[in-house]
N, C-alpha and C positions, 0 to 999 in steps of 0.2 A: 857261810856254808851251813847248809842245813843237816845236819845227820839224825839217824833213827831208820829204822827197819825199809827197807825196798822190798816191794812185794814182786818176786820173782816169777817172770810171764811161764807157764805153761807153753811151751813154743809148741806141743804137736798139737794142743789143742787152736792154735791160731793157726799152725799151718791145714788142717784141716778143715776148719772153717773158711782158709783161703781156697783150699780147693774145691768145698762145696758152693761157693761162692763163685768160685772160676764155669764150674759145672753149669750153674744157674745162668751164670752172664751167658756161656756157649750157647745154652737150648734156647735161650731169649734170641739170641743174634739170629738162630737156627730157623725159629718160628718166624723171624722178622725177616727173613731170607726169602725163606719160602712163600710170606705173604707180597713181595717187591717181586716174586717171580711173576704169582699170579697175576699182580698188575698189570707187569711189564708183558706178560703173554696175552692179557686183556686187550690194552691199546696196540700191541702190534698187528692184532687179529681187527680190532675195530680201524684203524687206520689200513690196515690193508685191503678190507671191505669198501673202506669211503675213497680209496685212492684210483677204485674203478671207476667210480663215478663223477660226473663230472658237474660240475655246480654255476648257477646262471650268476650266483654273485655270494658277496662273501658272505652276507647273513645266511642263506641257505646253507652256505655251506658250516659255517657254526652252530645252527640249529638241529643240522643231522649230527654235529659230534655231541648238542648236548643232549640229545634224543638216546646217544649211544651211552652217555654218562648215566640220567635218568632211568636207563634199564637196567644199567650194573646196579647203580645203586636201590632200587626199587625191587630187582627180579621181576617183572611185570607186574607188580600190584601200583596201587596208586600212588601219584603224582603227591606229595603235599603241596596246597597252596603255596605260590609264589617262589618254589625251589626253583622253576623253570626261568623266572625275571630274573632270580638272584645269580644263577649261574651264565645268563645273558650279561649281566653286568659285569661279571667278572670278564668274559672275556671284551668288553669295551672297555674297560678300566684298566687296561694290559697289553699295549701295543705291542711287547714282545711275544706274546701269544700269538695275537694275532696275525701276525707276521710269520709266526710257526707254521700256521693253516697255511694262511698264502702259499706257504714255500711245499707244504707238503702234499694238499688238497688240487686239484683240479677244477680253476674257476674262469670262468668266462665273465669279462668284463664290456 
């Protein structure tokens, strides 16, 4: 058994520091809320746009959603090289994706 001095915790100062901490985590969630809103109001608005039209096969219809990704991400300025291959890959490397379109896009085979 070890004995000698225990330094006794300050508890308002731990519980205040819990609560400034609790505060931080909320605004975080808060900002993180509200960016998953924006998203989620992004693709419902871009998929409800691409769900009028109708598509002669499925690569057309992938290259308008990543047409639609491209913009978000860009704002209308340029393209960087090779974003447009790498995000083609992505969805061929992703049959559950792709499968997504199928189900939600309108394509003619």
């Amino acid at each position: 058994m070890v004995r000698g001095k225990v330094k006794k915790i300050d508890r308002s100062k731990f519980s205040h520091r819990v609560k400034a901490d609790s505060c931080a985590a909320k605004e975080a969630v808060g900002r993180e809320s509200q960016e998953e809103s924006s998203i989620l109001a992004f693709w419902s608005e871009a998929l409800d746009a691409l769900e009028g039209r109708s598509f002669c096969s499925e690569d057309e219809a992938i290259y308008a959603v990543i047409d639609l990704v491209l913009e978000r991400l860009t704002k209308g300025g340029d393209v960087e090289p090779g974003l447009r291959d790498f995000l083609k890959d992505l969805f061929d490397t992703d049959p559950e994706l792709r499968e997504e379109i199928r189900g939600i896009l309108s394509i003619r085979s």
